[in-house]
LODRENVO-610273 format. One record per atom (N, C-alpha, C): residue in three letters; z, x, y. Coordinates in steps of 0.2 Angstrom, whole numbers, plus 5000, padded with zeros to 4 digits. Layout:
ALAZXY;...
This chain:
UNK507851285251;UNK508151275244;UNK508851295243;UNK508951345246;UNK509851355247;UNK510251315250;UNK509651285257;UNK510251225260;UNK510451175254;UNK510051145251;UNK510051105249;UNK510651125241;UNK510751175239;UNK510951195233;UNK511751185235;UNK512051215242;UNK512451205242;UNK512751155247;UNK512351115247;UNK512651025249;UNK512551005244;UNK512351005237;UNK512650985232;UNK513351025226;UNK513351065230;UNK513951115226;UNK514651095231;UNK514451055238;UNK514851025243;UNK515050965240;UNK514550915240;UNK514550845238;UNK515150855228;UNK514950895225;UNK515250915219;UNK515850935218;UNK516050965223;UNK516751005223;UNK517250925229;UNK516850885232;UNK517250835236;UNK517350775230;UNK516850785228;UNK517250735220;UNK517550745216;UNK517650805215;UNK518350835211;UNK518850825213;UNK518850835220;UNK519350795225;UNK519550745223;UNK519250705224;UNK519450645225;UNK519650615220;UNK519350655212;UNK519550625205;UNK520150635205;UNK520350695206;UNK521250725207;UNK521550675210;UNK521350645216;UNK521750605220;UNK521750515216;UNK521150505214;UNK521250445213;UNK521350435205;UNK521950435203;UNK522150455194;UNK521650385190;UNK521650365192;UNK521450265191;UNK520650285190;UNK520150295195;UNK519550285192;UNK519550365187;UNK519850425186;UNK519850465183;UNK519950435175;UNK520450415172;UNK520450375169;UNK519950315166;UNK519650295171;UNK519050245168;UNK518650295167;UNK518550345169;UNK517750385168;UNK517950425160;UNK518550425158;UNK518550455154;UNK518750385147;UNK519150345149;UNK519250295144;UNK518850245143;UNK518150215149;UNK517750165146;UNK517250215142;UNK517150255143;UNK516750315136;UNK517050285129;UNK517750325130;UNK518050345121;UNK518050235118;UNK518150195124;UNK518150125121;UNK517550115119;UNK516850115121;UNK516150135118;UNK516150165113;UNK516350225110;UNK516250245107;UNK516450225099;UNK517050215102;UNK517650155093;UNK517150105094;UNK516950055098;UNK516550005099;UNK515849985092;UNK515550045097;UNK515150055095;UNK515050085087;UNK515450125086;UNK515450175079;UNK516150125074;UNK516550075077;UNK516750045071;UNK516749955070;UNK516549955075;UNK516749855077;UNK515849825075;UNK515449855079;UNK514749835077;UNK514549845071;UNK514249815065;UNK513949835061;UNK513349835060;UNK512749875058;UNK512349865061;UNK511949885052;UNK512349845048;UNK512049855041;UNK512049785037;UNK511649735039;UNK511949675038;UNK511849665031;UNK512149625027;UNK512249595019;UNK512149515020;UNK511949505015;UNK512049425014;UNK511649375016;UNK510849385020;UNK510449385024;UNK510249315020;UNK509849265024;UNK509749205020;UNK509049185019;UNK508849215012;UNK507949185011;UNK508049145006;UNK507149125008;UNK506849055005;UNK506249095002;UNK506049054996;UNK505549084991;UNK504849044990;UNK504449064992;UNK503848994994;UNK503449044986;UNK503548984980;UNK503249004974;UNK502548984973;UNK501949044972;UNK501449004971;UNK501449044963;UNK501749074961;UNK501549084953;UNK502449084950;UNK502249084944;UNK503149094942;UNK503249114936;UNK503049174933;UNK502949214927;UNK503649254928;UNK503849294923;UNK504249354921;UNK504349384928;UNK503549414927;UNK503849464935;UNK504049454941;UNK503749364942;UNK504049364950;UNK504949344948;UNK504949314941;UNK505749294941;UNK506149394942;UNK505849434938;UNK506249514940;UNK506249514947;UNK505849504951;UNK505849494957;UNK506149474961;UNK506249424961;UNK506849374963;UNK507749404961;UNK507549404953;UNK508149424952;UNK508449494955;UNK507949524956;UNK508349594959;UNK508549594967;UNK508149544971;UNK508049534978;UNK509049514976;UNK509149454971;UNK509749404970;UNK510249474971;UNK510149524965;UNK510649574965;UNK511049614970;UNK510449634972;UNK510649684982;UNK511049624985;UNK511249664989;UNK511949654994;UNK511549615001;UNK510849625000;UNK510649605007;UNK510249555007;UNK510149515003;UNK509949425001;UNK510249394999;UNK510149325000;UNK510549264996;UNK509949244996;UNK509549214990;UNK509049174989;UNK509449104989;UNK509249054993;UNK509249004994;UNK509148934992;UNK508348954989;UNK508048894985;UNK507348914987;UNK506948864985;UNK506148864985;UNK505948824990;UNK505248844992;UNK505248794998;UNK504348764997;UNK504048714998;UNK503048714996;UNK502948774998;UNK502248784997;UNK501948845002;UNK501448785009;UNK501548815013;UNK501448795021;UNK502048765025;UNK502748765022;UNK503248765024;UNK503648835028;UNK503248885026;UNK503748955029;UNK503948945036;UNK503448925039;UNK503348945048;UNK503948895050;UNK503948825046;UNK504248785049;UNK504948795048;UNK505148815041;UNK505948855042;UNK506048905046;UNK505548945048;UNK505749005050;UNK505948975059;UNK505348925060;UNK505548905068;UNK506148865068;UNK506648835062;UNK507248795064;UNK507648835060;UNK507548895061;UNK508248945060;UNK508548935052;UNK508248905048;UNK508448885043;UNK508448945038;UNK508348995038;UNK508449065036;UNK508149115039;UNK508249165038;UNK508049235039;UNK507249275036;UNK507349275029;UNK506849295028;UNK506249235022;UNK505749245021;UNK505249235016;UNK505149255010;UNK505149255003;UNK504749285001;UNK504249254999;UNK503549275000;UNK503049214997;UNK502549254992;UNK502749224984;UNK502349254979;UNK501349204979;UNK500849254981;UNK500349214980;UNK500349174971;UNK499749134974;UNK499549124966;UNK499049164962;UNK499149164956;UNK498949204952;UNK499249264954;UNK499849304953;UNK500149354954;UNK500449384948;UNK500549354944;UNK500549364938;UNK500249394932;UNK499249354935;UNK498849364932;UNK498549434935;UNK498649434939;UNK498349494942;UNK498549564940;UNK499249574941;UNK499549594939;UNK499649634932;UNK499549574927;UNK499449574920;UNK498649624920;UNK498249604927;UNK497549654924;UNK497649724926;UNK498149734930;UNK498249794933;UNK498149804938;UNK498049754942;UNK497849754949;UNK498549764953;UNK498549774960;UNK499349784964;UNK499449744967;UNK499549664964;UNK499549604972;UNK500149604975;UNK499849574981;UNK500449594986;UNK500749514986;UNK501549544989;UNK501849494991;UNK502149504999;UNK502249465000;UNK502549435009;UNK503049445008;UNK503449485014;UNK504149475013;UNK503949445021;UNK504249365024;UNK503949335031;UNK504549355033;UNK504749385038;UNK505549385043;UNK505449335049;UNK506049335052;UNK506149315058;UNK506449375061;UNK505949375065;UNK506349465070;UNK506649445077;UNK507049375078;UNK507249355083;UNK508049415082;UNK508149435078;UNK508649485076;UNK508449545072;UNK508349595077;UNK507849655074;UNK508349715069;UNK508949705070;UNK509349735065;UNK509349705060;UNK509349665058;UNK509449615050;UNK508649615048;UNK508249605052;UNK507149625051;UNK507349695047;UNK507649705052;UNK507349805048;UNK507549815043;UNK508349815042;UNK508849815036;UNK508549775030;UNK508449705030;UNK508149675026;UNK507549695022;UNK506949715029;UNK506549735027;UNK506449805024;UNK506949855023;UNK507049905022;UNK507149905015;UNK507849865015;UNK508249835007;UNK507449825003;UNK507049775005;UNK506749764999;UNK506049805002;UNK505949845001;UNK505349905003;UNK505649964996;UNK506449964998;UNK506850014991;UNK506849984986;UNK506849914986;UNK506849874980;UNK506449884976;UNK505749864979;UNK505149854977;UNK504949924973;UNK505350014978;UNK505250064972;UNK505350064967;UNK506050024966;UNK506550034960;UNK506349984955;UNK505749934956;UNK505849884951;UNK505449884945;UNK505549884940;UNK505049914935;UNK504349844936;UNK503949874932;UNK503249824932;UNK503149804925;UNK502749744924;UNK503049714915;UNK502149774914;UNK502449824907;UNK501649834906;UNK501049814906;UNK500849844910;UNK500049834910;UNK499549864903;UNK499149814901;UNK498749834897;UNK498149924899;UNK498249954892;UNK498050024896;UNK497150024899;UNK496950054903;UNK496350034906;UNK495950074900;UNK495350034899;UNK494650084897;UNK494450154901;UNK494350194895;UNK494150244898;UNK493550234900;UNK493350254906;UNK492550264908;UNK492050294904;UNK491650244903;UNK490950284897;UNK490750334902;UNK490350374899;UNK489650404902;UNK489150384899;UNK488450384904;UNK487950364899;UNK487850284902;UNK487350274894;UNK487050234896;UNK487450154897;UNK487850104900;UNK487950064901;UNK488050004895;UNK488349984890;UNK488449934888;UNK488249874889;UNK488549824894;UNK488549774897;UNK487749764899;UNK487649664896;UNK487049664899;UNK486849654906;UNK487449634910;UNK487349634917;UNK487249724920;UNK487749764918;UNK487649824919;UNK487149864918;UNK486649854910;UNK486149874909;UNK485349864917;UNK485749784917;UNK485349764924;UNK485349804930;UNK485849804931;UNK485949834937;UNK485649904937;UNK485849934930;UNK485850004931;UNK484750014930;UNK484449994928;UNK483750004928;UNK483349974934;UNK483050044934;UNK482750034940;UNK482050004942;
């Protein structure tokens, strides 16, 4: 273990050597770092804006228009235009934008009952910086975006069931 400890504290101190001596690769070892480092910390951005979607509408009430319009306001979409629905895949495969949104049908309706429908956001993750940013962007969105009031729910009876199908069910 000691041989070995000190042919590396040999090998270590002959490279020091040699840095002294050769001014040139010394220099590189210390200036291709510091040029990585501006490189990467001011020339790559890795916060993309302006990103290019398409909106595959299967409903189109008040809330998906809040929707859209808030996606519109952010820094990180340019909505594009509408597209059918069963058109997404094939934009998506001829580079024709970035992301999707696709609102289903009845989203509105549902919505309006209280229920949480979901929407698609489709990406093309052939560029996983602009996927995540984007997808992030409207992940925040979606907290900040108010919802059009829902009617308030019924309270839960106790007892015996109103409903004649529930009466049914409930007797045994």
């Amino acid at each position: 273990m000691m041989a070995s400890l000190s042919r590396i504290l040999a090998v270590l101190m002959k490279e020091f050597i040699q840095m002294r001596r050769d001014r040139l690769t010394f220099a590189m070892m210390i200036g291709i770092p510091l040029v990585q480092l501006l490189l990467f910390g001011y020339a790559i951005n890795t916060d993309p804006r302006h990103l290019p979607t398409l909106v595959e509408l299967g409903d189109d009430g008040p809330a998906v228009r809040a929707i859209i319009e808030t996606m519109e306001n952010s820094n990180y979409f340019d909505i594009q235009g509408t597209i059918a629905p069963g058109e997404a895949d094939t934009a998506l495969r001829r580079n024709e934008t970035t992301f999707i949104l696709v609102i289903p049908p009845g989203f509105e309706r549902d919505l309006l009952r209280g229920e949480r429908p979901d929407v698609l956001l489709d990406v093309d993750a052939s560029d996983p910086v602009a996927a995540g940013a984007g997808a992030g962007a409207r992940a925040a969105r979606r907290r900040a975006t108010p919802t059009p009031a829902t009617r308030p729910r019924r309270p839960m009876t106790v007892g015996r069931p109103t409903t004649p199908m529930a009466m049914a069910m409930a007797t045994p």
